[in-house]
C-alpha positions in Angstrom: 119.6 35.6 17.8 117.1 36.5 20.5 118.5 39.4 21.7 118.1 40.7 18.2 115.2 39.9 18.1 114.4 42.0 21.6 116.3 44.4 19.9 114.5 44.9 17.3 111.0 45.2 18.8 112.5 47.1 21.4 113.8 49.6 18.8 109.9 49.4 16.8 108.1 50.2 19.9 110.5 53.5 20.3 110.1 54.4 17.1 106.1 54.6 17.7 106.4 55.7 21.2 108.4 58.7 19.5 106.5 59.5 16.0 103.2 59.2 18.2 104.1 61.8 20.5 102.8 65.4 20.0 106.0 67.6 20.2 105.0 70.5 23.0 107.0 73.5 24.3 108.4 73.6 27.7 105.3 75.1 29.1 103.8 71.3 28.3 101.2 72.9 25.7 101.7 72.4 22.2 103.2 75.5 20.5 101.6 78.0 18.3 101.5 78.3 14.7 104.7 80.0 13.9 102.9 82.8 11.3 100.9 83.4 14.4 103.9 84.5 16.1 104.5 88.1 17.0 102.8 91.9 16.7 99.3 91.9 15.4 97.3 95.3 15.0 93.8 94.4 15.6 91.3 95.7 13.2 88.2 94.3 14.2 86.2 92.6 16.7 82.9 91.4 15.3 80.0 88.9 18.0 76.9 88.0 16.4 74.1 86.0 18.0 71.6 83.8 16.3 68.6 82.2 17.2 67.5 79.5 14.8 69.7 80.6 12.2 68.1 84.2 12.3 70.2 87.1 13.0 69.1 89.0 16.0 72.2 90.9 17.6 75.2 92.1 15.9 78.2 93.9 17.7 81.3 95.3 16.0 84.2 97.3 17.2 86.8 98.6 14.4 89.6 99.9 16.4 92.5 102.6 15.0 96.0 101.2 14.0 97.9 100.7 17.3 95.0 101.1 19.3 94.9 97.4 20.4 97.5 94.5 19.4 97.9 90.7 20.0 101.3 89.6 20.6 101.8 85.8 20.3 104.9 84.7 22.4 106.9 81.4 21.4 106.4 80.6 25.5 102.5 80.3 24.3 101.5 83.4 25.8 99.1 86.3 24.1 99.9 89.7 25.3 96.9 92.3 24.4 97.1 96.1 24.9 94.3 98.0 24.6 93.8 101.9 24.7 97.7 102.4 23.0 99.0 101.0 25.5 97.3 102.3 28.9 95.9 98.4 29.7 97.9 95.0 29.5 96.9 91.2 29.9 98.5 88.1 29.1 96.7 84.9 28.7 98.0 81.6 28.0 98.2 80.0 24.5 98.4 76.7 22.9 96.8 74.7 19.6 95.7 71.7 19.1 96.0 71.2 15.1 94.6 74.1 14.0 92.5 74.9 17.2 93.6 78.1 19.0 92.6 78.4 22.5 93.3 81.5 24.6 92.9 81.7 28.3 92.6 79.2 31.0 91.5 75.3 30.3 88.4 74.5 30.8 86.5 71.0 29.6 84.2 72.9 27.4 86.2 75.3 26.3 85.8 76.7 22.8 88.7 76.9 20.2 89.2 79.7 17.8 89.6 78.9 14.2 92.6 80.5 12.3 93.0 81.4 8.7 95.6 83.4 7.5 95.8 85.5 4.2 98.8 87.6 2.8 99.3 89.6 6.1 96.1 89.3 7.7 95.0 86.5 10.1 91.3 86.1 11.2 90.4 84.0 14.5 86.3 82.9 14.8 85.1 81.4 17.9 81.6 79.2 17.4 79.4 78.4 20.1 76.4 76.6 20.0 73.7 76.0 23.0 70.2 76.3 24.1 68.4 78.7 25.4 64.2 78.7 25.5 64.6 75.3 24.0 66.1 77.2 20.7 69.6 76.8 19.1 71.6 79.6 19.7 74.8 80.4 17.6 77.0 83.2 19.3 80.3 84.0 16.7 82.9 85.8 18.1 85.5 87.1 14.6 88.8 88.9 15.4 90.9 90.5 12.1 94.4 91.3 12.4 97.1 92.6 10.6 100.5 92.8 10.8 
C-alpha cells in the first residue's frame, strides 16, 4: 500500500514537473511562431521618436520587393539580406509567448511585438526611457509580406 502511495505522488510530481516545463528547441530557446517561419519580403521599416507624447522625429524606409527579406529558420535563426542580396547577417531568434527577440540577450533587452494578418506580419519594438528628465518613446515597426 505505501509503495502506491510513493507511486502515486511520484507519478503527480512528474506530471507537473512535465506540463510546467516550457518546450524549447535544441538550441535551448523556445521556438518561433511557426507562421513566422520562412521568406518574408520586407516592405517597410518605420522609427519614430517621442517626447512627452509629442511627435518630434519620424524615419521611414519602404524598400522594393526583394530588396531586403527576413528568413525565420526553425534552428531560431533570422537571416536578413539587404541590397538583393549583396549583404547577409544572421542573428539569433527565440519567443517568449508572443515576445520576439532578435539578436543577442541582454537583461534589458526589448521584445518585438508580432501580429499577423492574411499574409502580412508586422513586428513593433517599444522603448521607453529618459532623457532631460522627459519620457521618451522610440517605436521601431517592420511590415512584411510573404
Amino acid at each position: 500500500m505505501l509503495t502506491k502511495k510513493i507511486s502515486l505522488v511520484l507519478l503527480l510530481f512528474l506530471s507537473l514537473v512535465f506540463v510546467s516545463c516550457k518546450d524549447k528547441n535544441e538550441s535551448g530557446q523556445n521556438p518561433l511562431d511557426s507562421r513566422l517561419l520562412g521568406k518574408w519580403i520586407v516592405i517597410s521599416k518605420t522609427d519614430t521618436e517621442k517626447i512627452e507624447g509629442q511627435e518630434i522625429e519620424r524615419e521611414q524606409d519602404q524598400y522594393s520587393k526583394g530588396e531586403k527579406t527576413y528568413e525565420f529558420t526553425d534552428n531560431n535563426k533570422l537571416i536578413i539580406v539587404d541590397g538583393n542580396g549583396r549583404s547577409q547577417t544572421t542573428l539569433p531568434v527565440w519567443m517568449d509567448g508572443a515576445k520576439l527577440f532578435i539578436g543577442q540577450d541582454h537583461p534589458n533587452k526589448q521584445p518585438y511585438t508580432v501580429t499577423f494578418s492574411e499574409n502580412k506580419a508586422t513586428l513593433v519594438k517599444v522603448e521607453d526611457g529618459k532623457e532631460d528628465g522627459q519620457k521618451v518613446t522610440k517605436t521601431e515597426e517592420v511590415v512584411l509580406e510573404r
